[in-house]
C-alpha atoms as an extended CHARMM CRD file, in Angstrom:
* protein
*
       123  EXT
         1         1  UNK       CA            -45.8580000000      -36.7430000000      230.4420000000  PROA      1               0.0000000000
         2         2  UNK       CA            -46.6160000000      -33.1490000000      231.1330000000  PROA      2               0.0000000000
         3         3  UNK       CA            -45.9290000000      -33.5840000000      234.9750000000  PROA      3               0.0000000000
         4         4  UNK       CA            -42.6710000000      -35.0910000000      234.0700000000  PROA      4               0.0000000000
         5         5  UNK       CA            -41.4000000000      -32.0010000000      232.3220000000  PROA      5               0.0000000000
         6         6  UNK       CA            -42.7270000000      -29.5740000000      234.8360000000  PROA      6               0.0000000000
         7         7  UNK       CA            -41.4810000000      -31.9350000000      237.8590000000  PROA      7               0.0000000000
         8         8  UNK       CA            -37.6630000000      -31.4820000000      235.5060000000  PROA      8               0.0000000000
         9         9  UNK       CA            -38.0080000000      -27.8230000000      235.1420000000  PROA      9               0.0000000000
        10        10  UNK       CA            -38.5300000000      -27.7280000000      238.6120000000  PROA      10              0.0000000000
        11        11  UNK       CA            -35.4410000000      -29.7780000000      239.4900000000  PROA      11              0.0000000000
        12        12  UNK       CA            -33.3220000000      -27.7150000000      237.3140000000  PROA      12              0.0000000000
        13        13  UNK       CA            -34.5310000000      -24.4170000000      238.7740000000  PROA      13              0.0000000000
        14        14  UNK       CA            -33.7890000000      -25.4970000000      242.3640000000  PROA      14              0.0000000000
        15        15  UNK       CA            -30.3580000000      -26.8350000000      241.5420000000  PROA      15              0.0000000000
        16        16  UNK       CA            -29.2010000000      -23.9650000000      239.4670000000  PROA      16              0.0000000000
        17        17  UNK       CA            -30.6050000000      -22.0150000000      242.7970000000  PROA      17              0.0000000000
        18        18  UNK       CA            -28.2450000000      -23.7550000000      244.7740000000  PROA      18              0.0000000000
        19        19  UNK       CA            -25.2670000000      -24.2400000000      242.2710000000  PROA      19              0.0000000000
        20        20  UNK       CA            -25.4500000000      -20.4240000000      242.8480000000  PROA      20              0.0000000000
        21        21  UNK       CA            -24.7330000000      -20.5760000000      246.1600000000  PROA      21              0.0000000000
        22        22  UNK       CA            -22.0070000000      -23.2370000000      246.6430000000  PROA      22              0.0000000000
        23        23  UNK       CA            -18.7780000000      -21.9190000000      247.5860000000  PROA      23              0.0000000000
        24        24  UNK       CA            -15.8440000000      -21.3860000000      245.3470000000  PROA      24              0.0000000000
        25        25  UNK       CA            -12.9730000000      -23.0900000000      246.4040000000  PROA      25              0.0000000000
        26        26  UNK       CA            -10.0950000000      -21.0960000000      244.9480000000  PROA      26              0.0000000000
        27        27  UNK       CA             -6.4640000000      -22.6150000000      244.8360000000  PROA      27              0.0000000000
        28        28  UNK       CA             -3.7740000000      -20.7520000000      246.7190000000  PROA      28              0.0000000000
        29        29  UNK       CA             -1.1740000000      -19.7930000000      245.0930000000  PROA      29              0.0000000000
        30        30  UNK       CA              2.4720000000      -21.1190000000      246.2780000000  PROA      30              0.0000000000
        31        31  UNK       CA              4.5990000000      -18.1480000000      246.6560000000  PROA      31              0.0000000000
        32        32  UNK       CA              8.1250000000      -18.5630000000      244.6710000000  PROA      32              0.0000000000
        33        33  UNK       CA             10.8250000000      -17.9250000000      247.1340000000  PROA      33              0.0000000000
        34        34  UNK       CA             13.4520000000      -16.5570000000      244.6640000000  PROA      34              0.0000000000
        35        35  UNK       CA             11.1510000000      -14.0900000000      243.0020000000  PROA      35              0.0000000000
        36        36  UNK       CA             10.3930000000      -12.5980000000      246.6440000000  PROA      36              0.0000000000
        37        37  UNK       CA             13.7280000000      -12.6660000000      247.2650000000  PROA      37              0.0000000000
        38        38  UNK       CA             14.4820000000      -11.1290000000      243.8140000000  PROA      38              0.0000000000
        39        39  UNK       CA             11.9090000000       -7.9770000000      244.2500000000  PROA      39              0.0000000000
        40        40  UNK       CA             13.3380000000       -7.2580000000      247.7650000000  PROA      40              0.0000000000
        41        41  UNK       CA             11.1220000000       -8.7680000000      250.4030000000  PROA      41              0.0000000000
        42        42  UNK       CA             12.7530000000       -8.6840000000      253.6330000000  PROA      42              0.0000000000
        43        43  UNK       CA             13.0690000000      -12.5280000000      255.3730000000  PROA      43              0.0000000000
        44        44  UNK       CA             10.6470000000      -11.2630000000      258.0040000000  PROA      44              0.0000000000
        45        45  UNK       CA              7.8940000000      -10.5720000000      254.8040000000  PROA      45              0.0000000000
        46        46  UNK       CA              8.2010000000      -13.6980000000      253.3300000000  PROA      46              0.0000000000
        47        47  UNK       CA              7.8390000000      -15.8180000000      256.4270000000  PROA      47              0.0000000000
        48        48  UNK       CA              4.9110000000      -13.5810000000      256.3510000000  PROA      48              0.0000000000
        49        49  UNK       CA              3.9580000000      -14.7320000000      252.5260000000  PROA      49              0.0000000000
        50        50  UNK       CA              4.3440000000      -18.3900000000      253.0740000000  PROA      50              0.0000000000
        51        51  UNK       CA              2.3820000000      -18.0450000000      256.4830000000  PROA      51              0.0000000000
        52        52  UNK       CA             -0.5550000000      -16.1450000000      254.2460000000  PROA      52              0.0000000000
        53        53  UNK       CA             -0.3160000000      -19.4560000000      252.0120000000  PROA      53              0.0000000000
        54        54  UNK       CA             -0.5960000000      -21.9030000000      253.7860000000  PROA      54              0.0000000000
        55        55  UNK       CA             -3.7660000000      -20.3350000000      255.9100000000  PROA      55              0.0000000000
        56        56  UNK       CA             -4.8060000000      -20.0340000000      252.1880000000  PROA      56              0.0000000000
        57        57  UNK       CA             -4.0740000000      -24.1030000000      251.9670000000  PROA      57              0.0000000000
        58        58  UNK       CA             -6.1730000000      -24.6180000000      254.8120000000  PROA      58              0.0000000000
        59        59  UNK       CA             -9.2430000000      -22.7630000000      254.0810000000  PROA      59              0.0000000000
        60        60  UNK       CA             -9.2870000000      -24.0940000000      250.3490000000  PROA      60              0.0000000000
        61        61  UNK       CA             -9.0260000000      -27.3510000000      251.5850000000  PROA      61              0.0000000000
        62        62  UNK       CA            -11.5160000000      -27.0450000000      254.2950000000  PROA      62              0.0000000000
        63        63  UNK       CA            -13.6330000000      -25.5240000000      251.0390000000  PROA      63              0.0000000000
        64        64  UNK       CA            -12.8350000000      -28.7490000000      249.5100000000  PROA      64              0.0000000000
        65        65  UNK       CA            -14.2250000000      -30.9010000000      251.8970000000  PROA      65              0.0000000000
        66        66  UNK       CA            -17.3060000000      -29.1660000000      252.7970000000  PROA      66              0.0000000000
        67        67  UNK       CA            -17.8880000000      -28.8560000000      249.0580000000  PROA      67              0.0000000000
        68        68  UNK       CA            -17.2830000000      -33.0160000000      248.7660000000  PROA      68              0.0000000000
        69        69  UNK       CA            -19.9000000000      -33.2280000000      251.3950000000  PROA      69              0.0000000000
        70        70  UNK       CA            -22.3090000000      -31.3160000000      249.9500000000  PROA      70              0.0000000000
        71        71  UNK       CA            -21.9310000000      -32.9620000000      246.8070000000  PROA      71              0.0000000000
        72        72  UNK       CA            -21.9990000000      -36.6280000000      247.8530000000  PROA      72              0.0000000000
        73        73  UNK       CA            -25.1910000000      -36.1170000000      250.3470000000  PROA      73              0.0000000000
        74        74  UNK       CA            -26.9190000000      -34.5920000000      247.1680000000  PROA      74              0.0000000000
        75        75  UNK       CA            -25.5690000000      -37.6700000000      245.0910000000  PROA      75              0.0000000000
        76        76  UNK       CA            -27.2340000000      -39.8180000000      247.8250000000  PROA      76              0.0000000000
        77        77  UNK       CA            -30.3430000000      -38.3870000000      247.5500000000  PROA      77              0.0000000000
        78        78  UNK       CA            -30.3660000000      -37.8970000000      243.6090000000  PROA      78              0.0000000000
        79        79  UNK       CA            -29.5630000000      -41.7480000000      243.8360000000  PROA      79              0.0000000000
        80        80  UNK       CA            -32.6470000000      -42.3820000000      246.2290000000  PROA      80              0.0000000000
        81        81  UNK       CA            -35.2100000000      -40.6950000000      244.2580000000  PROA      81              0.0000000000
        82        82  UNK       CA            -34.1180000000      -41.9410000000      240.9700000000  PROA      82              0.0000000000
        83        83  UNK       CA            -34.7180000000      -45.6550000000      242.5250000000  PROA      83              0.0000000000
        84        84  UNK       CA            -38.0470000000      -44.4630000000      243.6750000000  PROA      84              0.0000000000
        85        85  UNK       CA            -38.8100000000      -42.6610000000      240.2020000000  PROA      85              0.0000000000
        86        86  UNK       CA            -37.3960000000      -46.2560000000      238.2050000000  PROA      86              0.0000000000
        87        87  UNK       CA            -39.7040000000      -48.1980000000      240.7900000000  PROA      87              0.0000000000
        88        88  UNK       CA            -42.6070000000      -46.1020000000      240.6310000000  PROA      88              0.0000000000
        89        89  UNK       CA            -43.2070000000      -44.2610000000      237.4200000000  PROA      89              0.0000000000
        90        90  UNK       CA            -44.3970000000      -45.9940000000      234.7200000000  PROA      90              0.0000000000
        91        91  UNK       CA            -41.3770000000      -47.0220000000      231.7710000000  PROA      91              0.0000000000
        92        92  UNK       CA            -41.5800000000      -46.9220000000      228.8780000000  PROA      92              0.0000000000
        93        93  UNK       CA            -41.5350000000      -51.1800000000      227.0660000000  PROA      93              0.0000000000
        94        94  UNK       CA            -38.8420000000      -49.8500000000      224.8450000000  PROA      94              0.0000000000
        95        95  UNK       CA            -35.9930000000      -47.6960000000      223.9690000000  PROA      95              0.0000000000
        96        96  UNK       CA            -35.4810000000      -45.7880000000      221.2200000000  PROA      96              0.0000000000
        97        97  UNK       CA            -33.2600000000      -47.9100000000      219.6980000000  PROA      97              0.0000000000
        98        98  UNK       CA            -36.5620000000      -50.4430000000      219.6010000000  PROA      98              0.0000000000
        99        99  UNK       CA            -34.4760000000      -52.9710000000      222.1990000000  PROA      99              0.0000000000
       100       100  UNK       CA            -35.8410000000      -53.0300000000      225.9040000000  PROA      100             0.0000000000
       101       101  UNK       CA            -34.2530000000      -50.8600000000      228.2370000000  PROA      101             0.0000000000
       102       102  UNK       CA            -31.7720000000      -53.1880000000      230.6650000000  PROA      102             0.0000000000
       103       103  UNK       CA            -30.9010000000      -50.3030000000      232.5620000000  PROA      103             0.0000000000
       104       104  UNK       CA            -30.7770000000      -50.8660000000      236.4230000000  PROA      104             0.0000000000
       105       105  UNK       CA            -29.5990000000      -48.5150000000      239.0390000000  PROA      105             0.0000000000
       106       106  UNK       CA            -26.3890000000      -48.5160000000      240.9290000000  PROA      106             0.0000000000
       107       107  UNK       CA            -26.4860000000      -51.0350000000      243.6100000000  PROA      107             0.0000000000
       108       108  UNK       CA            -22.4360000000      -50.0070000000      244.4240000000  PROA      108             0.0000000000
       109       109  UNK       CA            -22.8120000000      -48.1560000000      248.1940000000  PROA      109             0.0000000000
       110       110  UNK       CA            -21.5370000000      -44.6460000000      248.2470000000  PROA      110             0.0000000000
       111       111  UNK       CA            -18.4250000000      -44.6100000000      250.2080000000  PROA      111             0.0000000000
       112       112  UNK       CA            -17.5170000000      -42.0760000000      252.4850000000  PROA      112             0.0000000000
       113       113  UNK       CA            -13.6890000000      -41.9570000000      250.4740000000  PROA      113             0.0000000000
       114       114  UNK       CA            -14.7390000000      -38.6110000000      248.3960000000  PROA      114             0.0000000000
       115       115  UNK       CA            -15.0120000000      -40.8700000000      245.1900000000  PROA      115             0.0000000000
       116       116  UNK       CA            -18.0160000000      -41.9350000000      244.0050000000  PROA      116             0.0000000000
       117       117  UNK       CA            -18.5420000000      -44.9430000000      242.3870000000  PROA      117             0.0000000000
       118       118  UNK       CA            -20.9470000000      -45.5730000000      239.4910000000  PROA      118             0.0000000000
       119       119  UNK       CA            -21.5220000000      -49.2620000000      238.8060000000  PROA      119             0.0000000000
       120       120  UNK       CA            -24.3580000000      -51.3490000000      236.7170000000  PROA      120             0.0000000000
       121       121  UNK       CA            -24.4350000000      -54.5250000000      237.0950000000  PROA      121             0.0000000000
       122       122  UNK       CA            -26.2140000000      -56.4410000000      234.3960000000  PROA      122             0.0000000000
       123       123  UNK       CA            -29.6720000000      -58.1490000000      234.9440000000  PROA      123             0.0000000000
């Protein structure tokens, strides 16, 4: 039980590690035509504003994507070694609410759409 703990504390160090150092993808913000108009932006500087934006569009998207990525490859792995954890660790005969535990992992594929699905399909 002891390994257990200090294989979770573990875990949660390493993620937290690399929570850290995911990106931030930060929504542009859509620039309001009238109010540029309004404080006296010349046609030539907002052409210039909604160029800026939508170069901001891109690269939060693009931080989007790379961010799903990174994400569902972790999921895929998280997935794997829980199976191998539920197959090889020893369970417990019951749960605490004194029934047995039915719980069985996902057997739903991870699809490549940026959703992931999480299924359980009674045994």
């Amino acid at each position: 039980m002891r390994f257990i703990s200090v294989a979770i504390s573990l875990v949660l160090i390493a993620c937290s590690s690399a929570c850290l150092a995911a990106p931030i993808c930060l929504e542009p913000v859509r620039p309001d035509r009238a109010f540029l108009e309004d404080a006296g932006f010349s046609p030539a500087e907002i052409r210039t504003e909604y160029r800026s934006y939508f170069t901001d569009v891109e690269d939060f998207l693009n931080c989007v994507n790379e961010t799903a990525a990174r994400v569902r490859s972790e999921a895929q792995t998280a997935a794997y070694d829980f199976d191998r954890a539920l197959r090889e660790l020893p369970q417990e005969r019951l749960s605490s609410s004194g029934s047995e535990d039915d719980f069985a992992p996902s057997t739903v594929p991870l699809q490549e759409t940026g959703r992931l699905f999480l299924s359980q399909e009674d045994r």
